[in-house]
N, C-alpha and C positions, 0 to 999 in steps of 0.2 A: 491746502484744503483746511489744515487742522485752523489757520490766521482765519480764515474766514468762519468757520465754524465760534470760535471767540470771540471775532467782530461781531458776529450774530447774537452770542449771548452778553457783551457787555453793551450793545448797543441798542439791544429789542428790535431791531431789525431786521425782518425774514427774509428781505433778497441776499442779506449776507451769507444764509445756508443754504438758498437756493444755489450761488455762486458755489459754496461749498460743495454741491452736490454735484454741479457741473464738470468740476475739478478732481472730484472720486470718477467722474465717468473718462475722462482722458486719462484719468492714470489708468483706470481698469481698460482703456483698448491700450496704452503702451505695455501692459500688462499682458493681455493677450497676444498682441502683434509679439513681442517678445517670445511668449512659454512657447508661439507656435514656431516661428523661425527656431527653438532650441530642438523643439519635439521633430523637427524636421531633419535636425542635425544628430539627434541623438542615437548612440550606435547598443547599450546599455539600454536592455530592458526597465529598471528601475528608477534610468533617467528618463524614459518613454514615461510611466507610470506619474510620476512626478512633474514632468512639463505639461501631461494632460489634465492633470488634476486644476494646474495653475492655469489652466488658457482656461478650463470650466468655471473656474471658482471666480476668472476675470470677467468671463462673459454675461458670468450669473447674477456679479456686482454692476457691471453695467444696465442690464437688463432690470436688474431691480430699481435704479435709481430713475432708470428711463419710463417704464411703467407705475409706479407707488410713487417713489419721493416726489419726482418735476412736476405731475399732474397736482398736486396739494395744494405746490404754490398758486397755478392756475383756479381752484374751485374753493379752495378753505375762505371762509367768513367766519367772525369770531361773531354766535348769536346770544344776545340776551345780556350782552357782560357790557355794563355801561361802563363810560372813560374813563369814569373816578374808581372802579373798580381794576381795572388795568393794572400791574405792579409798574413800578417804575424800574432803575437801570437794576437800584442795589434789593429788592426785594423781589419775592414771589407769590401766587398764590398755589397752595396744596389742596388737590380735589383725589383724597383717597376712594372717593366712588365715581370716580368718572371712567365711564366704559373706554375711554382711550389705553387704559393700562391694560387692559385684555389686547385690545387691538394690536398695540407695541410689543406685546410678550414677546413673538415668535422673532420678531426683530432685534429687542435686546438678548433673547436666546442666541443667535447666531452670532450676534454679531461680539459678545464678551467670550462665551466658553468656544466658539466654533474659530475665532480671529487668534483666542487664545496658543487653542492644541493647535494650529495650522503654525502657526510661530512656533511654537515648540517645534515641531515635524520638523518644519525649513531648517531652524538650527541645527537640532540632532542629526541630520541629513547633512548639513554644511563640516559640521565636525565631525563627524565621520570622518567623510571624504578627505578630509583637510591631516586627521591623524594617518590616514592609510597614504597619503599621496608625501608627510614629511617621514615617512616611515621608510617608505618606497626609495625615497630622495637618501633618506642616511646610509641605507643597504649600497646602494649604489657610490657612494664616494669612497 
């Protein structure tokens, strides 16, 4: 996802994030089909709490990419911006007033500090487990 996402910005080419997008939406269902077949299996309350969290947080990435992102590629038209105004591969243009950075907040909000502390959680959770379970292991021999 992340190859296409780059192809997309070194090449100014939007079906590249469209493809990108495509490719967050089959990891978020291998994502879900996973948290659910674990939450199925899980015997531990706090591994219930944590497979459910993951199959929601999977479906809520699909669902958003499915709804918001895919339709864009469909209806966006770039208006008013003639060709010579266009950037090319190695430059950009910066539109500090353009109502797009309102509309993206709540997206860049989740998606840096909410991807963030989730990453953290999974870790701290992995290590946890991983000290009590080599812990468990050393008692034992």
């Amino acid at each position: 996802a992340e190859a296409m996402s780059w192809s997309g910005v070194l090449s100014g080419n939007s079906k590249f994030y469209c493809a990108e997008y495509v490719l967050w939406m089959l990891i978020a269902f291998t994502w879900a089909w996973d948290s659910a077949e674990l939450l199925n299996r899980s015997k531990k309350w706090s591994d219930n709490v944590m497979h459910a969290t993951l199959m929601l947080g999977s479906l809520g990435l699909f669902s958003f990419n499915l709804f918001f992102e895919i339709p864009h590629f469909f209806s966006y038209q770039r208006n008013g911006t003639p060709a010579e105004h266009v950037p090319g591969l190695w430059e950009c243009i910066q539109d500090s007033e353009s109502p797009l950075w309102m509309k993206r907040l709540p997206f860049f909000f989740c998606y840096f500090i909410g991807s963030s502390w989730s990453s953290v959680a999974v870790a701290y959770r992995f290590f946890r487990n991983f000290s009590q379970g080599h812990s468990a292991h050393q008692k034992g021999d």
